[in-house]
N, C-alpha and C positions, 0 to 999 in steps of 0.2 A: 942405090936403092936398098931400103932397107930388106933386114931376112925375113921372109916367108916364116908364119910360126909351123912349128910341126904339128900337122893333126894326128893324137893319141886316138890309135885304132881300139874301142873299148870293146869287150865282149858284150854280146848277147844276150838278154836273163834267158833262163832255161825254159824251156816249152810248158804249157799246165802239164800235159802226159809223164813229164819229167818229173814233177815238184814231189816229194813225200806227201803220203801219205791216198796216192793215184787208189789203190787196192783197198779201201774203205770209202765208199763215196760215203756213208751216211757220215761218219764220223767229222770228212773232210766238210761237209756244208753244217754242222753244229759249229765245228770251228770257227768258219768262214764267217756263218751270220753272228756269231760271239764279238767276233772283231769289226764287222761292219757296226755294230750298236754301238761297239766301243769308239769307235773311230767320229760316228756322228751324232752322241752323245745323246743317243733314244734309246729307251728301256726293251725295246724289241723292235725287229727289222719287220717282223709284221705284222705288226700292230700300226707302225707307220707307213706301210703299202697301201693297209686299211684306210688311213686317217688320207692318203694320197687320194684314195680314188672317190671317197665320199667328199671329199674338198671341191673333186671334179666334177660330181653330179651339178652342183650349184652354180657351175658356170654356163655366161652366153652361149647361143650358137655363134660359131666363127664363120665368119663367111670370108675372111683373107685373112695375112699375116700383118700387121699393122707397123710403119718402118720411124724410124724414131733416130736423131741424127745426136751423136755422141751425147748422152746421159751423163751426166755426172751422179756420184755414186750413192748421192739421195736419190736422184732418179729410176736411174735403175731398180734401186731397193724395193720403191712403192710401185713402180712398174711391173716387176716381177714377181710382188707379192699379189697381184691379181691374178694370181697361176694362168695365165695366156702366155703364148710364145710370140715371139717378135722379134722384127731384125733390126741393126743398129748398124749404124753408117759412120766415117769419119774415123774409123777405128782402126781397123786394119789397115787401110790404103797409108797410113803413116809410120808402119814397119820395116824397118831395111830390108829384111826378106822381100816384101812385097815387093821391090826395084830388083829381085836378083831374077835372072832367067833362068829357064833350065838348062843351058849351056854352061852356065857358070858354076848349077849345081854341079852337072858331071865335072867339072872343070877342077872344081877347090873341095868338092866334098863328094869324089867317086872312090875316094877308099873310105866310106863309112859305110860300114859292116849291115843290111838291112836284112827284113825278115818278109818272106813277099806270099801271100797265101795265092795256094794254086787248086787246081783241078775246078769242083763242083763247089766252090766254098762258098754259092748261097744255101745249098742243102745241108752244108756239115757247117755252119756259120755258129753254130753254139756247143759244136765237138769239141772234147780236149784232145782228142787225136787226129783232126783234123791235116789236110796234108798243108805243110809249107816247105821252103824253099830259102834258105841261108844266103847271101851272094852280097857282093860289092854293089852300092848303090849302082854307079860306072857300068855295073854287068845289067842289072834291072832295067835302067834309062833304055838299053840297048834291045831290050827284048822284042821281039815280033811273035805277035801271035794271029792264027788262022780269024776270017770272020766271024764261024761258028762258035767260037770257044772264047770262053770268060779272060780277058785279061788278068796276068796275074796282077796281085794288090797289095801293094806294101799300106797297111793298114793299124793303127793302135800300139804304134811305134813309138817309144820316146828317143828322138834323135836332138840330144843338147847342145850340138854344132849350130842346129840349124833354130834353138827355140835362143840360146842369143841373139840372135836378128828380130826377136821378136819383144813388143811393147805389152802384155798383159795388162787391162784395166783390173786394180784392186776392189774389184764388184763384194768378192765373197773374202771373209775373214778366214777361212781355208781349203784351199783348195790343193786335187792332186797334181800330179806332173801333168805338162805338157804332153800332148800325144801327137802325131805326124799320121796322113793319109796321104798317100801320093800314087798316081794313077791315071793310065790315060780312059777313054771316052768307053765306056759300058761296064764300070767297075762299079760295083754295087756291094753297101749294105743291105743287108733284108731287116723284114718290119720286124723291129725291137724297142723294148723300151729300157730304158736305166731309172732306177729309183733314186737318180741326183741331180740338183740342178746342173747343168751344162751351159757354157757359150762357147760357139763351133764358128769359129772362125774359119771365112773362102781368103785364100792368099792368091792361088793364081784358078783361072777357067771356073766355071758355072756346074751348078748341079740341085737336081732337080728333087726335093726334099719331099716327101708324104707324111701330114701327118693325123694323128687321129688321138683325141682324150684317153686318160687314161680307164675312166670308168667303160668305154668300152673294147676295153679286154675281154669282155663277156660275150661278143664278136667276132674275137681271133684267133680264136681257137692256139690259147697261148701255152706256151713251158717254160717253163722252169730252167735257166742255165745254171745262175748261181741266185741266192737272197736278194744282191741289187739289181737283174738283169733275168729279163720276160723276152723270150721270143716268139714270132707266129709266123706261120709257114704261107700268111695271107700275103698275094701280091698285090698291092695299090693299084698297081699301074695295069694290071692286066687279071681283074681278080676272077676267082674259081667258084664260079657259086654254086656247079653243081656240087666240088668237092665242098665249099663250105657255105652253105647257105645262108648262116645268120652273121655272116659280112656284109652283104645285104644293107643291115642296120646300123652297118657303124659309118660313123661322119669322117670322111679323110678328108684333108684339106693339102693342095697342091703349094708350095714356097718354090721359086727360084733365086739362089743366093748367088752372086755374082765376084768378082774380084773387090776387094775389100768390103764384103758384108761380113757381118756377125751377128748369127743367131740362137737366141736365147731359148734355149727347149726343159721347160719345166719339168721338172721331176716328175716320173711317173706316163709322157706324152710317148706314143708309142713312133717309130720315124722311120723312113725308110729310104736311103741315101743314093741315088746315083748319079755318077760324072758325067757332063755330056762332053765335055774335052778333057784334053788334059789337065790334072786338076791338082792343090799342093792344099791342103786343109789343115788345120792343127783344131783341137778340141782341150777342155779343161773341166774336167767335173768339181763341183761344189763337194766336201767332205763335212757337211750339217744338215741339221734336220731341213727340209725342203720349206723353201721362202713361202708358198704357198699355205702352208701349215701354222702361219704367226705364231711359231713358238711356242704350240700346244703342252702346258702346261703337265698334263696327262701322259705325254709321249717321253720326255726328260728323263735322263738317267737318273737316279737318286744319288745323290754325292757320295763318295766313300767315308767311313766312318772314321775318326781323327784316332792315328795310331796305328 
């Protein structure tokens, strides 16, 4: 039989509360959005938030998630330039990840190094001091936690072991890493939105997605984490209206995404994520200006000057 390869135990990146530059926040989000523009090749991050959510006014009411069985990458393109979200089939359930079980996770990949957010981490979900938890995947799989209390959540993780088993469709001409969610049954994102397109691929168990347009924001009583990334303290599933009454108005729409779905959530859609089982997700954000946007001539960097 042949040898087993060695798995190279890699570090960790370092926490946000770590990174340089923690003791000036103003300075750290000038930088921030300088490089988000830079990166997705618009002359200002918000001026294109802008051009997101006026894009949004003009769309249908959604009354479901519409499911669409592997697109090919014209498809997709003219699909997703209707800025609606929607799930796509055929895609995922043909990953080798998707045949692994969780046994075999712990099994071949319980010495990779995870990062697993604990405590209250839907209140402090847009903290950079947020509390987490360092451990061997092997130790996380193993965790038991009380009824009461949030599962911890290894969540926005890029684990490269396990995105080899994985098949990416070339949807977007550039996109970031890979990212991992892994989590048993009441692990929750809260309602946030990202200012890039995304397809959020379910690898193993089901989870119950909220979502709601981006224009209204005006509803959620949102903040600010960083330039690409708006959160709101609004719960979908159980909302607060004495604390926020003009939630009230906004349109959430409910998706269940199952073992090999992938969903397409437009730049700018606000979403709010939880497991009802055990559940192995991976996501990949678009790194350009938002499909919705056809390429707003207005929004475009100006090229650099020759020399």
């Amino acid at each position: 039989m042949a040898d087993q390869p060695t798995l190279r135990r890699p570090e960790l990146p370092p926490r946000p509360a770590d990174l340089p530059g923690h003791d000036d926040p103003a300075a750290r989000r000038r930088a921030q959005e300088a490089r988000d523009a830079l990166v997705r090749g618009v002359s200002s991050i918000g001026a294109m938030r802008d051009a997101v959510r006026a894009a949004s006014r003009a769309l249908p009411a959604l009354a479901e998630v519409a499911r669409v069985r592997r697109p090919t990458a014209a498809a997709f393109l003219a699909r997703a330039a209707q800025g609606l979200p929607f799930v796509m089939t055929g895609i995922v359930d043909r990953w080798p990840l998707s045949a692994l079980t969780p046994q075999v996770l712990r099994e071949q990949y319980g010495a990779v190094p995870v990062r697993a957010r604990i405590g209250d981490y839907v209140n402090t979900a847009f903290a950079r001091d947020r509390a987490m938890r360092d451990m061997a995947m092997a130790d996380y799989l193993g965790l038991v936690t009380g009824e009461g209390e949030l599962p911890p959540y290894v969540g926005n993780l890029e684990l490269r072991e396990l995105n080899r088993l994985c098949h990416w469709p070339g949807y977007f001409a550039k996109m970031g890493p890979p990212r991992f969610w892994i989590g048993p049954a009441r692990t929750v994102t809260p309602l946030h939105c990202d200012f890039d397109d995304n397809i959020f691929a379910q690898v193993w168990g089901s989870k119950r997605i909220f979502l709601v347009p981006p224009h209204h924001d005006a509803f959620l009583y949102t903040r600010e984490a960083n330039p690409v990334l708006f959160g709101s303290p609004v719960d979908p599933e159980a909302p607060d209206f004495a604390r926020f009454p003009l939630a009230r108005q906004a349109s959430m729409i409910e998706c269940i995404v199952g073992p090999g779905d992938m969903l397409y959530v437009p730049a700018g859609w606000y979403h709010q994520v939880r497991a009802l089982g055990f559940s192995l997700s991976a996501n990949r954000w678009a790194r350009a200006m938002p499909l919705a946007l056809h390429g707003t001539a207005a929004l475009l960097r100006p090229a650099a000057p020759p020399g």
